[in-house]
N, C-alpha and C positions, 0 to 999 in steps of 0.2 A: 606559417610553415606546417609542412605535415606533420603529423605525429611517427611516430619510430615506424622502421619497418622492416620486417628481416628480408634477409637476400631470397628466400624462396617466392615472396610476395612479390615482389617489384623486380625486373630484370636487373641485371649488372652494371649495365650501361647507362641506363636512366639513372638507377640510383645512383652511380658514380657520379653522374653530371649534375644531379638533386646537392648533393655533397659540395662539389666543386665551386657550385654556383652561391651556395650557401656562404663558404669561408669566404668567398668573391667578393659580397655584400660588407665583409668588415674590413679584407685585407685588400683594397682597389687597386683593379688595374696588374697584379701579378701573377696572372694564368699558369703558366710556367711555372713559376714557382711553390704555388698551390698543387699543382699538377706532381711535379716530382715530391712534395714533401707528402704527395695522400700515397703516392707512389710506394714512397720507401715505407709507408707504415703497411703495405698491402704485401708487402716481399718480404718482412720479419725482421725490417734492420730499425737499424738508429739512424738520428738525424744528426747534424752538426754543423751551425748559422756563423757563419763569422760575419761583423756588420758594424759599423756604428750603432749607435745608442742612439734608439727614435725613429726608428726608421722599420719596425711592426714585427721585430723577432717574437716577443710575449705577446703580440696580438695572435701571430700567424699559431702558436703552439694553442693557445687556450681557444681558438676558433676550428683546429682539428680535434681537439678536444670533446667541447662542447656539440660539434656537430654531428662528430659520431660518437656521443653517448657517454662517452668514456670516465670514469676521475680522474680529476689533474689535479697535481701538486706542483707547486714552486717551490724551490729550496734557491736561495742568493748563497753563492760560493764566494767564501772570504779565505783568506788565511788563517783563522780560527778553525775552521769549521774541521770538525774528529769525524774519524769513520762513523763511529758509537750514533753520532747526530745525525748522520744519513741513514741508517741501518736500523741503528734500534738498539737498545738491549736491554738486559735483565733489570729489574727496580726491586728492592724489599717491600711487601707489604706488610702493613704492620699488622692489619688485620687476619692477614691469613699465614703469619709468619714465616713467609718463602718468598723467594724471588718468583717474580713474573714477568718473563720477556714480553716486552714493548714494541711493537714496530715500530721505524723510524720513518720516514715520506718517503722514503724509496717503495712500500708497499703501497704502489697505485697504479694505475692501466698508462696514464700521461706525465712522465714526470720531467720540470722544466729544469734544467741544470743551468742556473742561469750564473753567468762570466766562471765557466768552468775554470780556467785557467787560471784563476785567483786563489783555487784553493792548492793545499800542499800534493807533490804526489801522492805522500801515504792516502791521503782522500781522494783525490783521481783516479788511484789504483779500485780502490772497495767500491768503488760507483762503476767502473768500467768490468770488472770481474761479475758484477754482478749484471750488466746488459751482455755479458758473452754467455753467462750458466744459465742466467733467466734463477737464479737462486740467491737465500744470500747464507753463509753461514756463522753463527755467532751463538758464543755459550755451548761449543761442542754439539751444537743441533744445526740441522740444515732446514732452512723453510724456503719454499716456494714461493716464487714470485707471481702475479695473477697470470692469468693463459695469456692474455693481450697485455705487454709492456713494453709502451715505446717509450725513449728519452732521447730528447732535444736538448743540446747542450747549446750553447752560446758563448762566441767568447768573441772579444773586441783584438782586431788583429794589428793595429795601429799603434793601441797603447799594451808598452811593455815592462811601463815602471810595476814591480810590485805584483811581476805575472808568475807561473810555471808552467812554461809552454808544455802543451802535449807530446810528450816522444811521437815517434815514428809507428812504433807497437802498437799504441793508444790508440792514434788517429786511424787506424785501419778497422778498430772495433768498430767506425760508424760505418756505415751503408755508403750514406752519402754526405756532402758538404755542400752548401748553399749559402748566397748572396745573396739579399734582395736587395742592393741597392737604391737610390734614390725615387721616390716616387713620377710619373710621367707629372709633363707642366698640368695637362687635364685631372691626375687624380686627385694631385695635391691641390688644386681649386677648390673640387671637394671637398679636400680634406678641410681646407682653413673656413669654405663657406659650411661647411656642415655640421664642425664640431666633433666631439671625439667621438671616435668608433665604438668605444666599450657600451653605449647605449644601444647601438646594432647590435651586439653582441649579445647583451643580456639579453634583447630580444628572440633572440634564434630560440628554434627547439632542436631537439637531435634529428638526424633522419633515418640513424641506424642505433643501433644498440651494440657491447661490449660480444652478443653471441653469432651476431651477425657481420660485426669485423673479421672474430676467428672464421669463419664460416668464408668469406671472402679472401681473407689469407689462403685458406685451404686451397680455396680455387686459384688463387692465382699460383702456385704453388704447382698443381695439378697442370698447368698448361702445356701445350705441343711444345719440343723443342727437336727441332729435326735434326741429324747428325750433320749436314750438311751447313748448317747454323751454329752447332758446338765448335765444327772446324774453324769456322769464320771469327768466333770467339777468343779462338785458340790461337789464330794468325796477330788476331788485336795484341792479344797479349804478349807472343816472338815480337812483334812490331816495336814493341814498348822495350825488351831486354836489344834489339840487336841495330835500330836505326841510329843509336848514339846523341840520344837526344837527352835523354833524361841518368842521372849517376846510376839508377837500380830500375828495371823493369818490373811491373804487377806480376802479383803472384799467383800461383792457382787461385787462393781465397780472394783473391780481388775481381778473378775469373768469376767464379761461383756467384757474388757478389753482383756482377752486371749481369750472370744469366738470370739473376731470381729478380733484378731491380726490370730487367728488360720483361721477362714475364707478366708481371705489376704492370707496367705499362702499356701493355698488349692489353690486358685487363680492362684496363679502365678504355680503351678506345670496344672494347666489346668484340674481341676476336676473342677465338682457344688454342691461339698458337702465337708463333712471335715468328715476326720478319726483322730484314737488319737493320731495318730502318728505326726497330725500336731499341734496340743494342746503342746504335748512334745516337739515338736519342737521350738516353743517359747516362752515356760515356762520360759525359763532363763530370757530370756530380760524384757519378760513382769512383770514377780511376784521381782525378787533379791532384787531391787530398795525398792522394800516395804515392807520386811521383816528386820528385827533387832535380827542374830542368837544371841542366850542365851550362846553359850559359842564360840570358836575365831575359827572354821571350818567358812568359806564361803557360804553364804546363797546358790552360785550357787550348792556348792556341796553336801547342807541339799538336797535341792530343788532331784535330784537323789535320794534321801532317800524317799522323798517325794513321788516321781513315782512308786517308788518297792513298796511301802506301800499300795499302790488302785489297783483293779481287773481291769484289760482290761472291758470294755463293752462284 
């Protein structure tokens, strides 16, 4: 693997596809889904996997992780788990006879919230307030969270014994929501004649660094967005409140949310603007999560409906 290398050195597009191809080699066979989760970290959002167990959610976070540079923490969400545990707080020292606030693993660039939905609201809430502020506050002082902080949350959407589903509120804090599903019959051959992936893993080096992520947020951030494209955005979103498909239509923030995921994605193909084709391209991830269809069709496949329904620009 190369060694690091900031965005000024190496073009966008290359290094995007250096990157790509990188988590490629751990997480096999899920383009797409690599694709959209380097996506939503290049747009400023959150991620959110819902999936069986075993199937590369802790692969796929610690191989974006690792590949662009970053720290990553795990935290397992139980029903125990306190704000205080996530966050941090004050300790006595005996030596210096004061308290000294502690960070808790929410102060890192990657952090894996792993079977979120196990833990209590009151601890969903102080994890999710703090991926909206990018802050955390505790002990009447406000700290900073690092410039780059993404969280991956996961949660098993099957099993409900012993859960606390995420509100409606909650689940709109992530970007996007992703499946990776079952592996192809070709990967998973791999998989079983190869052995586990965390040896691929260990092996990687980074390709980018923590200054050269924000530096590539900025830009994707930066990108064209023509008024003629905002409308078309705008139509997605009437489409969603007035075809009768879903109980509540996307909000302006769900809006905002596909122009900056659609942005990121324009990004990484190596253009400085966006067409609709990259809107449509992340409609799923980014709107499904936030919709509630009105009868038992899948919001991904309303959403389809949804697209044929608005004029091209």
């Amino acid at each position: 693997m190369n060694a690091p290398q900031t965005s000024e050195r190496l073009p966008a597009p290359r290094q995007l596809a250096d990157i790509q191809a990188a988590i490629g080699e751990c997480l096999l066979d899920k383009p797409r889904e690599i694709r959209l989760a380097l996506a939503c970290i290049l747009a400023g959002g959150h991620l959110l996997i819902e999936d069986l167990p075993g199937l590369g959610k802790t692969l796929l976070a610690q191989a974006l992780a690792r590949t662009l540079g970053l720290e990553f923490t795990r935290v397992q969400f139980t029903s125990d788990l306190l704000p205080g545990d996530l966050l941090g707080g004050a300790v006595f020292e005996r030596d210096s006879g004061s308290f000294r606030f502690h960070p808790g693993p929410v102060f890192t660039e990657v952090l894996l919230a792993d079977e979120i939905n196990r833990a209590s609201p009151k601890t969903q809430s102080a994890l999710l307030e703090a991926m909206e502020e990018r802050q955390v506050s505790a002990d009447g002082h406000t700290r900073a969270l690092p410039a780059v902080f993404f969280v991956i949350a996961t949660q098993n959407p099957f099993d409900q014994q012993g859960v606390f589903p995420l509100p409606e509120a909650q689940l709109d804090r992530f970007l996007m929501r992703l499946s990776l599903g079952y592996p192809t019959a070709a990967a998973e051959l791999a998989l079983l004649a190869g052995g586990d992936r965390r040896a691929v893993l260990a092996a990687q080096a980074p390709q980018v660094d923590a200054e050269a992520v924000g530096a590539l947020q900025r830009t994707a951030g930066a990108l064209k967005v023509s008024p003629a494209l905002i409308a078309y955005v705008r139509a997605l979103l009437e489409e969603t409140r007035s075809a009768g498909l879903f109980r509540h239509g996307l909000s302006p923030r769900a809006g905002q949310a596909l122009v900056a995921a659609a942005r990121a994605w324009a990004l990484i193909d190596g253009r400085d603007y966006v067409v609709p084709s990259d809107v449509q391209a992340v409609l799923p991830a980014v709107a499904a999560h936030r919709l509630q269809p009105l009868g038992t069709e899948p919001a991904t496949a309303l959403l389809e409906r949804v697209v044929a329904g608005v004029a091209l620009p």
